[in-house]
N, C-alpha and C positions, 0 to 999 in steps of 0.2 A: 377436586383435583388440585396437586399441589400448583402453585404460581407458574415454576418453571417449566413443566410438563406442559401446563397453557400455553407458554410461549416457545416451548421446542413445538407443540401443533401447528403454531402458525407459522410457521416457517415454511412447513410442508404442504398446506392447506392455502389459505389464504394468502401466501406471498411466494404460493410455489413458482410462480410462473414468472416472475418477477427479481427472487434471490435465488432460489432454491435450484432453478433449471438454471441460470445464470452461474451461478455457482458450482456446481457440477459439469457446465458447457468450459468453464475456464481450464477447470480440471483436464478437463478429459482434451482440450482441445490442444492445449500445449503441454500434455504428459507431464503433468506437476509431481504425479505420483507411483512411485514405484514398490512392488511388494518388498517387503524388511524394511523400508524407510521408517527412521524417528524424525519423527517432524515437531520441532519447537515451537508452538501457534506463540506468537508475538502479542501477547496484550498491555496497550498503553493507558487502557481503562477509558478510552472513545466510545463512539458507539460502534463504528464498523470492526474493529479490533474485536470487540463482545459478541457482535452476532458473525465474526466470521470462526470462534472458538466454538458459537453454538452449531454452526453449520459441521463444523468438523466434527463436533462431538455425533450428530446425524449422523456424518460420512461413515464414521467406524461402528455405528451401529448397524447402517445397512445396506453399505460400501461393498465392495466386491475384493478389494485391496488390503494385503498381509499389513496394517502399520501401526504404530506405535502413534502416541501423542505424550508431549509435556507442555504444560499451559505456563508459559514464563512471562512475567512480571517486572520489567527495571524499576526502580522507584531513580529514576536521575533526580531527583532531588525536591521531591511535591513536598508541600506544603501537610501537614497530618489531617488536613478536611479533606484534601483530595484523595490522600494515601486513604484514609478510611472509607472514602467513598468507592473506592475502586473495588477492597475486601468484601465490603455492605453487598454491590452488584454483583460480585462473584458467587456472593452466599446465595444471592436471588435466584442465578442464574444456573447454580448447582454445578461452575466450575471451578474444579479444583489446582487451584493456579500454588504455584512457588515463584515467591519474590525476594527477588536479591538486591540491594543498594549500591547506590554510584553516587561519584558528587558531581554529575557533570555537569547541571545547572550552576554550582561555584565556578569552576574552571572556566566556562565561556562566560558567566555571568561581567566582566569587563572586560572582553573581546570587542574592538569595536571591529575589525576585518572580519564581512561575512562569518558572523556567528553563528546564525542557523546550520547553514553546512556545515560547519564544523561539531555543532552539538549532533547534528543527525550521523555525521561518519562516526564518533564517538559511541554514540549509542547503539550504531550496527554494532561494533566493535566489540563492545560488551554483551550485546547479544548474540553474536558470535559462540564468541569463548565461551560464555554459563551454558549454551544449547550443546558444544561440544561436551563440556564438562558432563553436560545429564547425559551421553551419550548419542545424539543427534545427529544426522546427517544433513539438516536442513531447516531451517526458519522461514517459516509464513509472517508476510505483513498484512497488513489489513488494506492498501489501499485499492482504492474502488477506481472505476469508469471515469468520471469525473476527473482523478487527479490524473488519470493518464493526459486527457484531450488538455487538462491548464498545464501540465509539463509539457506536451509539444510548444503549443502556443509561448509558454517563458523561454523555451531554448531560442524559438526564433526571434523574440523580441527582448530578449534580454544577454542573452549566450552568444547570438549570429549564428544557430547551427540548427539545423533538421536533426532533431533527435526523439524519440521517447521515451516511458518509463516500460524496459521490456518487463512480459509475466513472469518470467525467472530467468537469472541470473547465476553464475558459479562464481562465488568467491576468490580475489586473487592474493586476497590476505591470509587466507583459511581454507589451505587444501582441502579438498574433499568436502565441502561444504555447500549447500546450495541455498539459493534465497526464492519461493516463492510466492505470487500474490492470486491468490482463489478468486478475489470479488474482482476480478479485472471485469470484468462485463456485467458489474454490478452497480445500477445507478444511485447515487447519494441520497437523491431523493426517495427513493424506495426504502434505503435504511433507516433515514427520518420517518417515513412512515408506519417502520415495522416497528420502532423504537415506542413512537408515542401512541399507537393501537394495542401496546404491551404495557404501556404506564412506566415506561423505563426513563430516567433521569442519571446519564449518563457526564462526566467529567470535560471539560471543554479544554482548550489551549491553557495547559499549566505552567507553560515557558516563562521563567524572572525576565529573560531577556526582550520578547515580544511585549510583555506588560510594560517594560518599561520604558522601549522605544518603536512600538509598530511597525514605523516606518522604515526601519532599517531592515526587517526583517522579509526572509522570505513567504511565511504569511501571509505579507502586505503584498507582497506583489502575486501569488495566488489569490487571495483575493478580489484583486482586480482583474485576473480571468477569469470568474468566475462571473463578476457583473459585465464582461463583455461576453461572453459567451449566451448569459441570458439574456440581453440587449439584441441578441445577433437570432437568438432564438424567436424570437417576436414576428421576426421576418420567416423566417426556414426553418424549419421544426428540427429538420435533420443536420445544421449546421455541424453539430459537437460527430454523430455520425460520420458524417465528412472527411472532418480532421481526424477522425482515426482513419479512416480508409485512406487516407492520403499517405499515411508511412508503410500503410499495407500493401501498394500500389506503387511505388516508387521507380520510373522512368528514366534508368540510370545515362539514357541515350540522351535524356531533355536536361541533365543536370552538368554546370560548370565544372565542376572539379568536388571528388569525394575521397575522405582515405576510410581503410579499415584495416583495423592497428596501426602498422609501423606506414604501410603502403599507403602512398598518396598518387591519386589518379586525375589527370587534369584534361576536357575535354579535347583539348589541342594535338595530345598525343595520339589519340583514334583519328582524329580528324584531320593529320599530314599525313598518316599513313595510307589512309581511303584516298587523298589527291597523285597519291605513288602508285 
């Protein structure tokens, strides 16, 4: 059996319960996917990026849903061990990606004002436009379970704000465009383990800018939710659980003041009205 065929089985088999229903539950749960949708799979040459291309390629195998796929590729500016590493894994994995170049590791690479954000808006941006250009109506990212529960956690401790990473998104740069994420209920550590049960040696943090200063970056400060969350895990298994249900459950009667959009609503205004 060829390599990649072994590893689309496992997907199905061995880690069905785990990505595979995970994956499919994202889908189906917040209607990621509509019949005639082209959907842009986002690959950054990570490992969750990879196996959520392979999950897709699944999907439209024996999916129920009319869609199209294009496997897109940014090269923002790797180094040629990484750019080749990414092609090597594609060949593995029997996806057949199209990659287009940016320079936006030059352009932020001496930005010292929050650089990460700005390379990540860049690069939607660019991913955007090329998923347009192929005819798209929508770009999948790869990110998992994990990065949702450490984005709450940074807004509140770094932003001041209750916020998350929602599953999709409409573009307000790019009419008619949508953004969404499959592995939302897919845990990290599952991907690490679907990766290295497959013998897959996948591309890690290529950023000039993180290499050259961590600390500044938002990495660094993901990071650090990450080792507090397994810290807090030690104690309560279901901690990270928690913190998602906590934005799914939101008690707008127990909170000070919330806007959404332009409207801002401050506990004070319900609460002279109720004394009237």
């Amino acid at each position: 059996m060829e390599k990649f065929k072994e590893i689309e089985r496992t997907i199905i088999t061995k880690y069905r319960k785990d990505i595979w229903n995970k994956f499919t539950k994202g889908i189906t749960e917040y209607d990621m996917i509509q019949d005639g949708d082209k959907i842009a799979v986002c690959i950054s040459g990570g490992k969750d990026s990879m196996l959520m291309a392979k999950c897709f390629q699944e999907l439209k195998r024996h999916g129920k849903n009319n869609f199209d796929l294009e496997f897109l590729v940014m090269n923002p500016g790797y180094n040629e061990l990484n750019k080749q590493k990414i092609i090597s894994n594609a060949e593995i994995l029997n996806i057949p990606i199209t990659m287009f170049e940016t320079d936006i590791f030059d352009r932020v690479e001496n930005i010292d004002d929050h650089p990460c954000y700005l390379c990540a808006r860049m690069r939607r941006g660019h991913l955007y436009e090329k998923a347009k250009e192929l005819g798209c109506n929508k770009i999948a990212l790869g990110h998992h379970f994990n990065d949702v529960i450490e984005t709450i956690l940074m807004g509140m401790f770094y932003g001041a704000q209750v916020q998350t990473m929602m599953p999709k998104v409409c573009s307000t740069s790019h009419p008619g465009m949508q953004l969404i994420r499959p592995l939302y209920f897919v845990r990290e550590e599952d991907i690490i383990r679907w990766a290295n049960r497959n013998n897959l040696d996948f591309i890690k943090c290529a950023c000039k800018v993180t290499a050259k200063s961590a600390n500044d970056c938002e990495n660094s400060k993901r990071e650090e939710m990450k080792n507090l969350i397994k810290k807090l895990k030690e104690n309560y298994e279901n901690i990270d659980v928690n913190i998602f249900n906590s934005v799914k459950n939101v008690n707008l009667d127990t909170i000070i003041s919330y806007r959404k959009k332009d409207d801002y609503h401050h506990f004070l205004d319900d609460y002279n009205k109720s004394k009237e």
